[in-house]
N, C-alpha and C positions, 0 to 999 in steps of 0.2 A: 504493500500500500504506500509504504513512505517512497519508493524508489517511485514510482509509479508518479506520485503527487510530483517527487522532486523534478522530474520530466516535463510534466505537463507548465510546472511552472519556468523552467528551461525555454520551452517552444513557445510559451503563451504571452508571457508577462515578459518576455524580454524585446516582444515584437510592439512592447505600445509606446504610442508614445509621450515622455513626459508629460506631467503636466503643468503647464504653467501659469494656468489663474484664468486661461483664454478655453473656451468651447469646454466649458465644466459638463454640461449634458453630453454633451460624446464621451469626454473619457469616463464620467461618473457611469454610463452605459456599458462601455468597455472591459472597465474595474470591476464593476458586479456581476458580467460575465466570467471573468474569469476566474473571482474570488466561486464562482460556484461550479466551476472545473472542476477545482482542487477542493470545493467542500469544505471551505471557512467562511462562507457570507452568511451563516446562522448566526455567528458572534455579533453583528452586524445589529440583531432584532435580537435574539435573546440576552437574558441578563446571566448572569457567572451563577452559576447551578451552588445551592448553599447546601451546608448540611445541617439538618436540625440534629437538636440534643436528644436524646431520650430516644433513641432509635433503636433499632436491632443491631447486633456486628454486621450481620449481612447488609441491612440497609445502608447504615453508616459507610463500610468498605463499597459499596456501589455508588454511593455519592462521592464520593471522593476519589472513586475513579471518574465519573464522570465529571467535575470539578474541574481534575488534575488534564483532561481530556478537552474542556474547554478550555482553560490557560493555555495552552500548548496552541492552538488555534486560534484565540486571538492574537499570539505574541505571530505568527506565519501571518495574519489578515495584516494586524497593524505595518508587521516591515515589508508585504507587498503592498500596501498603499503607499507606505512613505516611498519604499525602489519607486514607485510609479509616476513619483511626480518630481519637478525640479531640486536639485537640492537646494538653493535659499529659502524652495515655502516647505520643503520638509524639514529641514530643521525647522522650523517655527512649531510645529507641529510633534517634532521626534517626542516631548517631552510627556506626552500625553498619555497615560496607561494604557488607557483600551481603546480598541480600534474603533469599536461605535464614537468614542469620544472626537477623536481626530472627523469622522466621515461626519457626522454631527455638524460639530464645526465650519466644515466644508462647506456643507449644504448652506446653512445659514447665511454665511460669506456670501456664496456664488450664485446660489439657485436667483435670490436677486436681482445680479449683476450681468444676468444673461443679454437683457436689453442691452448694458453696457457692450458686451463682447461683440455683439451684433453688430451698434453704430460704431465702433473699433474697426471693421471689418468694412464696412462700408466706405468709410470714411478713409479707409488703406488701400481700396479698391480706386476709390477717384482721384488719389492724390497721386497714383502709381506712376511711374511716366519711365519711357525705356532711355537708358545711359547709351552716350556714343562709343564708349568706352571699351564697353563687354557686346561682346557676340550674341545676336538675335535669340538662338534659339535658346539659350538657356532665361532669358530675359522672357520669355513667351509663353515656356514653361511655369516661370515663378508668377505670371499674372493667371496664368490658368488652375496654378493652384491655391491665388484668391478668389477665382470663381466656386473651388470647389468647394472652399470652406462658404461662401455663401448658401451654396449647396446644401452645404450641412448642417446648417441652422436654419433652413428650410426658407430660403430666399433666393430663389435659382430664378439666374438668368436666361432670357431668350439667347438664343445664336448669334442670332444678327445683332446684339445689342454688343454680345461679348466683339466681335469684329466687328463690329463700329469702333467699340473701347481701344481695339487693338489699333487701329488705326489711327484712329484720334491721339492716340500717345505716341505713334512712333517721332524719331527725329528730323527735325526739319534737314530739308537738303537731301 
């Protein structure tokens, strides 16, 4: 099982990408995909399993493996969320026990700030303008993949709008 987990989190989690306070609903979508790959996004919603006094041994030893069973799984949620995002807003955040704490956090921050992310995006899309500097194509590449972040926040452009843009920004001469 652990080899298995360690894998999936190898292939999974090392394919996202950071994140850095911009398009929170994608990677928030992304993260809880794959926190539920590996089978720690329960920590997420439930609270750390107690053990009551006055119990049986047996019950008592079964809480306490289960206990022992969720500690272990948030301590894997919390450090792939924190791997998942940039390191100056994971620190900000490393200091935080439990992983619901840090994702908590999160939400409250960003789910907000989506509008922001959005006119961010916008506003990087009209301002874009191609250098005489650098070579075409990678310059036409990097505006197409502002259209696709508009995309992604469910603001997609027409065709002709995007080549209009593309023309409209090349270099004079």
């Amino acid at each position: 099982m652990e080899n298995s987990r360690a894998s999936l989190i190898d292939t999974s989690f090392n394919k996202l990408e950071k994140f850095d306070g911009e398009h929170f609903q994608i990677w928030k979508r992304k993260v809880t995909l794959n926190l539920q790959l590996v089978d720690v996004d329960h920590v997420l919603i439930e609270d750390e399993p107690t053990i009551s006094e006055g119990g049986t041994v047996d019950a008592i030893a079964a809480a306490l493996v289960k206990q022992s069973k969720w500690k272990r799984e948030n301590i894997i949620c919390k450090l792939l969320i924190l791997n998942s995002m940039e390191d100056s807003l994971a620190e900000s955040y490393s200091k935080k026990v439990k992983a619901k704490e840090i994702w908590d956090s999160l939400g409250k921050l960003y789910e907000d700030d989506e509008n922001r992310s959005k006119i961010f995006i916008v506003e990087k899309y009209h301002k874009w303008l191609f250098e005489d500097e650098m070579a075409m194509l990678p310059q036409v590449k990097e505006f197409l993949k502002l259209r696709q972040k508009l995309d992604d926040e469910k603001m997609p452009l027409v065709d002709k709008f995007v080549v209009g843009g593309i023309v409209s920004k090349l270099p004079a001469g």
